[in-house]
Structures are given as structure tokens and as C-alpha cells.
C-alpha positions as a printed Julia matrix, in Angstrom:
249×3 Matrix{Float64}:
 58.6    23.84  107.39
 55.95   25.66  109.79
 53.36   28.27  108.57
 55.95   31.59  109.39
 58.9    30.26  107.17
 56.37   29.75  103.93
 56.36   33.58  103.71
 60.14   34.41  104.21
 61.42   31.16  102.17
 60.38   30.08   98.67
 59.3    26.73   99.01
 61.53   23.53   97.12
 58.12   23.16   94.74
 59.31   24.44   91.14
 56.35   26.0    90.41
 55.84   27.84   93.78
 60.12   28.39   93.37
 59.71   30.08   90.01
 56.14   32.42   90.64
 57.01   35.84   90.46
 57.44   37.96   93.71
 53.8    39.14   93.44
 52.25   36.08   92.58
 54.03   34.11   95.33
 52.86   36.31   97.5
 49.22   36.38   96.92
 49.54   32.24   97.21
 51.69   32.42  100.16
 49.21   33.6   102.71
 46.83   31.15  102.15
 49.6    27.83  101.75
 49.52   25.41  104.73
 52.38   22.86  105.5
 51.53   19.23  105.43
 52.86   16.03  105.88
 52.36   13.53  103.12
 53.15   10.23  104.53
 52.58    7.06  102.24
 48.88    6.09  101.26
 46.84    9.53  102.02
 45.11   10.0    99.49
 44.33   13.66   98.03
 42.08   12.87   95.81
 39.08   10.41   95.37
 37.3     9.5    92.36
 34.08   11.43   91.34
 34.55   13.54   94.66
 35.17   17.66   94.25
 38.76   18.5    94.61
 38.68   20.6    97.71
 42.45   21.16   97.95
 45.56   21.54   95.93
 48.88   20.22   97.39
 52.08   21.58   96.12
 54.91   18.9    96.28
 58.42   19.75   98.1
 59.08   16.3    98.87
 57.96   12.63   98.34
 55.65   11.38   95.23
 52.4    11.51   94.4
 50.6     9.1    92.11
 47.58    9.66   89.58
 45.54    5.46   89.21
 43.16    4.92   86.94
 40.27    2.81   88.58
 37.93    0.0    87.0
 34.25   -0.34   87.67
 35.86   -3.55   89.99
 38.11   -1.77   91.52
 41.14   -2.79   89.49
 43.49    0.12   89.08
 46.91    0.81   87.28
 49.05    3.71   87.2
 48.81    6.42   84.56
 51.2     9.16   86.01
 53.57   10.74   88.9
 54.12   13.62   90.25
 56.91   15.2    92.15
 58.41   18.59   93.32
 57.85   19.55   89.93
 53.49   20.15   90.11
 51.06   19.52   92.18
 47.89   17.56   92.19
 44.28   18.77   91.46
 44.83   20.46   88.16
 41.56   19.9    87.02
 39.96   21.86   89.32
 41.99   24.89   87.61
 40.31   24.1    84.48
 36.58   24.61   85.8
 36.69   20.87   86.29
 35.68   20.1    90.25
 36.49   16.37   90.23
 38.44   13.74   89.01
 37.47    9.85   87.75
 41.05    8.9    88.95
 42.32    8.13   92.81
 45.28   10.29   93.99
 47.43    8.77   96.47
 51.07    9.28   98.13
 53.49    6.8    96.83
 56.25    7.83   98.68
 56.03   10.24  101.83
 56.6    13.49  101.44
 56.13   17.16  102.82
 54.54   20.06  100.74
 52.06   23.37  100.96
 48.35   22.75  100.41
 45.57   25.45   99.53
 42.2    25.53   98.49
 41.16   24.91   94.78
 39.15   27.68   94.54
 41.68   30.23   95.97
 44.19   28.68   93.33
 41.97   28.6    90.33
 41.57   32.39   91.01
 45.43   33.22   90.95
 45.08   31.04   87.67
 42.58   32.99   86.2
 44.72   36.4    86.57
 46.69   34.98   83.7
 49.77   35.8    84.76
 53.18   33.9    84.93
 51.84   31.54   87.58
 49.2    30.33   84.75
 51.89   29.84   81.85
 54.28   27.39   83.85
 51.19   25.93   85.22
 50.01   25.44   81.27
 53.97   23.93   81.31
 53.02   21.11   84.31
 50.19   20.24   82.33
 51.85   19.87   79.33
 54.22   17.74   81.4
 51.2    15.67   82.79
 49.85   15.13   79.25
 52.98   13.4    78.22
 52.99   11.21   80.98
 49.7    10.05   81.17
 49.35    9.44   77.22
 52.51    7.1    76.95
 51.42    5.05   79.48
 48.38    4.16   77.5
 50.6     2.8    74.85
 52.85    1.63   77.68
 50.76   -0.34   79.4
 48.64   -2.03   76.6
 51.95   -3.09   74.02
 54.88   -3.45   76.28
 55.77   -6.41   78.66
 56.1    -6.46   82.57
 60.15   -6.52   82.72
 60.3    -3.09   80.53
 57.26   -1.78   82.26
 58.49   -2.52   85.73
 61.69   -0.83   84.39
 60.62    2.26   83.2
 58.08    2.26   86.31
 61.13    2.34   88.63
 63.17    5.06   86.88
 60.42    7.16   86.48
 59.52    6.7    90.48
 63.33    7.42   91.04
 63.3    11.11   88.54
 60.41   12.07   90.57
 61.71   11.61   93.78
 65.35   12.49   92.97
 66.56    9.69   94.65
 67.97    5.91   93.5
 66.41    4.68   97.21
 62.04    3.93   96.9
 60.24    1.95   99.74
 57.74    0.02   97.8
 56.25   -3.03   98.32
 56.01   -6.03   95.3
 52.11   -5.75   95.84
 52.1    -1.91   95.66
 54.17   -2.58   92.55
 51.99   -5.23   90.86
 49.32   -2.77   91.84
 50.81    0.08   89.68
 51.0    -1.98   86.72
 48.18   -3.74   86.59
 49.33   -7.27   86.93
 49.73   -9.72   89.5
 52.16   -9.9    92.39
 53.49  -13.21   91.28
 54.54  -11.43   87.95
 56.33   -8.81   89.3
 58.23  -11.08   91.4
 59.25  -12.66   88.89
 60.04   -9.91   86.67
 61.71   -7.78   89.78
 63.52  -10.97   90.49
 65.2   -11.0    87.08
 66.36   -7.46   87.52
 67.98   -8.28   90.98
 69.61  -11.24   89.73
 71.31   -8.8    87.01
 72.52   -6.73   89.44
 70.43   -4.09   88.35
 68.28   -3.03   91.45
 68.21   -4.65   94.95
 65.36   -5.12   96.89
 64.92   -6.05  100.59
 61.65   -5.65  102.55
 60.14   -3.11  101.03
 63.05   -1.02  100.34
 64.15   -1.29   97.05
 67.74    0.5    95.73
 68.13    1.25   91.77
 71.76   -0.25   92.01
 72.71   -0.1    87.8
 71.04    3.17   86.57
 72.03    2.26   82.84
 71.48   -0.72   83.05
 67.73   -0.94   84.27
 67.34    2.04   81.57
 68.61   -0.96   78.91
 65.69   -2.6    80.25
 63.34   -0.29   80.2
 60.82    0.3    77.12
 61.16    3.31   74.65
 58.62    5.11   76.74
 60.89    6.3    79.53
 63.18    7.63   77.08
 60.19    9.2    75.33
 58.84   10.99   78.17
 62.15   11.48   80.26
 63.13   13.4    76.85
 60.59   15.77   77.28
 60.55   16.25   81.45
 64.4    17.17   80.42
 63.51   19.76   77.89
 60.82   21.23   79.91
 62.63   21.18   83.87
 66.24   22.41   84.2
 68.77   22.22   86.93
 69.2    25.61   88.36
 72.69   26.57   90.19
 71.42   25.36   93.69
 69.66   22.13   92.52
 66.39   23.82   92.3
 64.16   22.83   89.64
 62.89   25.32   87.29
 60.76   25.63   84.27
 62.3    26.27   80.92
 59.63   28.95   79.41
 60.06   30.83   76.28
């Protein structure tokens, strides 16, 4: 996408998909097209969020750091958001690290010029309250998730999730990135990825890895993917192109 098309073409991004004409655009002037290739990172912790970037493409995870620098996932984000909500919310920075997970393309603008659309509390600002809502979800079932449930299920529900985001049963990921994510070691996701393999339930092959059994692996998976996947389905719809859109009442 270059800079022209953004203002003759709504973008992929639900939220920028759904904005009313107006609202688009007063946004649409000031959103530039970027590539998101895997391991920029958008965000870092205890810095001021200086841009927003609007996902059409590719996924975008939220890791919450240690004071070692030990770090586990706590949410994703696809086409559905974007990342930097905080700074909509008066709040400049964020503790967490923001980082591309899977490459991407989207629209990026400045926080401030965002927040300020926000503040007009229009339509753009109630399916933005809906993303956060969305975000909430996430981020507080993986609290539970990753202090009560084991690797396997984790790795499970890790991997669907990944896949919803994306819209696609095909992730490049690496076993470290993956140990990484959920806070364990590499030798225990081997071991637990192995087991899935075996089952015929993904296959994995330098870096690539293919969800092979969708039912399956969600068998596997711990009641939190069905917990938050429950919600993302009441919340996001399927619109009559395969755009995403918000379901707002």
C-alpha cells in the first residue's frame, strides 16, 4: 500500500475499516504505510509511545519483562487493534516491550494526533473502548494461564491464538521464540511441541511451523482459549468480504 491509496481505499485494519467516513478521514491524512517485518519493536518499556501502528497484516505481541530480563507473553494483536493504547488514555508509556511476532504491513500515526480523534468521542472512540475491552480479556487470562496451567495446554492455546490473529494455520516461529513466549525453557517446549507433532497435530520444520489438526490441538489446549476465543467471537464478526468488523450495540 503507498501513501496515495490510504486515502481512496479503507485499509484491511477493522478499526480503521469500520470509522465513519468523517472520522477516517481526519486519520487518513496523517496515516503512513509501514512494513512490519519480524522483531521491530514498537514499543519499549518505560519509553513514551511516540507512534501508534494500525495492523493490516502480520502480529504484534504485548511481553511482560522482569527486572532480569525474563519476559513472557501476556497478549496479541492482529488486524483487529493496534498497539499503543495507553497513550489514548493520557498514559505516555508502557512497562511492557512491543514487538512483531510475525511480519506484517500496517498504517502508523502519531499518538498525540490519535489521542485527539479519541478525545472527540465519537464512533472511532466506542470501538476503540471495544479493542480494549478485547485487550483486557486477553491479557487477564493469561495471568491465570500462565501461573495454573501446564506447558502442553499453554503451548496449545499459544499456537491457536497466534493462528486467530494472523488468520492463517501457517506461523514462522522459532522453538526459542516459543519458549520465550511462555516463559519456560527451550528444552520444554521441545518436548512439549514434540508431543504435539508426534500426534499429528501441528508440524514443524525450521522455523516454520503448520497447525495441521485444528480440533485436535484445540483438545489440547487449556480452557483459556476457549474462554477468550468466546469473547474475540462475540465482539469481531465476519463481514460479507472477509473483513473484520466490530459488533457494537
Amino acid at each position: 500500500m503507498d501513501a496515495s491509496s490510504v486515502n481512496h481505499a479503507r485499509p484491511r485494519n477493522a478499526i480503521l475499516f469500520q470509522l465513519l467516513p468523517e472520522e477516517f478521514a481526519a486519520l487518513a491524512r496523517n496515516l503512513v504505510p509501514v512494513d512490519l517485518p519480524v522483531g521491530k519493536r514498537l514499543s519499549e518499556p518505560n519509553e513514551p509511545i511516540e507512534y501508534v501502528y494500525f495492523l493490516n497484516s502480520g502480529l504484534v505481541s504485548t511481553d511482560a519483562l522482569s527486572g532480569q530480563g525474563e519476559q513472557v507473553e501476556v497478549g496479541v494483536t492482529g488486524r483487529e487493534g493496534f498497539t499503543g493504547l495507553a497513550a489514548l488514555f493520557g498514559q505516555p508509556q508502557l512497562s511492557q516491550s512491543v514487538v512483531v511476532q510475525s511480519a506484517g504491513e500496517g498504517l502508523r500515526i502519531a499518538a498525540s494526533l490519535l489521542r485527539a480523534e479519541f478525545l472527540k468521542a465519537g464512533f472511532l472512540q466506542k470501538i476503540i473502548h471495544a479493542f480494549a475491552y478485547l485487550q483486557l480479556a486477553q491479557i487477564t487470562q493469561s495471568v491465570l494461564c500462565n501461573r495454573l496451567h501446564e506447558v502442553e495446554a499453554r503451548l496449545a492455546r499459544w499456537l491457536l491464538t497466534s493462528a486467530d490473529r494472523t488468520e492463517s494455520d501457517q506461523l514462522q516461529i522459532t522453538q526459542e521464540y516459543m519458549a520465550q513466549m511462555l516463559g519456560v525453557q527451550r528444552s520444554t517446549v521441545t518436548v512439549a511441541a514434540g508431543e504435539l507433532q508426534r500426534d499429528g497435530l501441528i508440524g514443524y520444520s525450521r522455523g516454520r511451523l503448520r497447525i495441521a489438526d485444528r480440533a485436535g490441538l484445540a483438545a489440547r489446549a487449556c480452557a483459556c482459549y476457549g474462554i477468550v476465543n468466546a469473547v474475540y467471537e462475540r465482539i469481531l464478526k465476519r463481514g460479507e468480504n472477509s473483513e473484520l468488523v466490530y459488533a457494537l450495540t
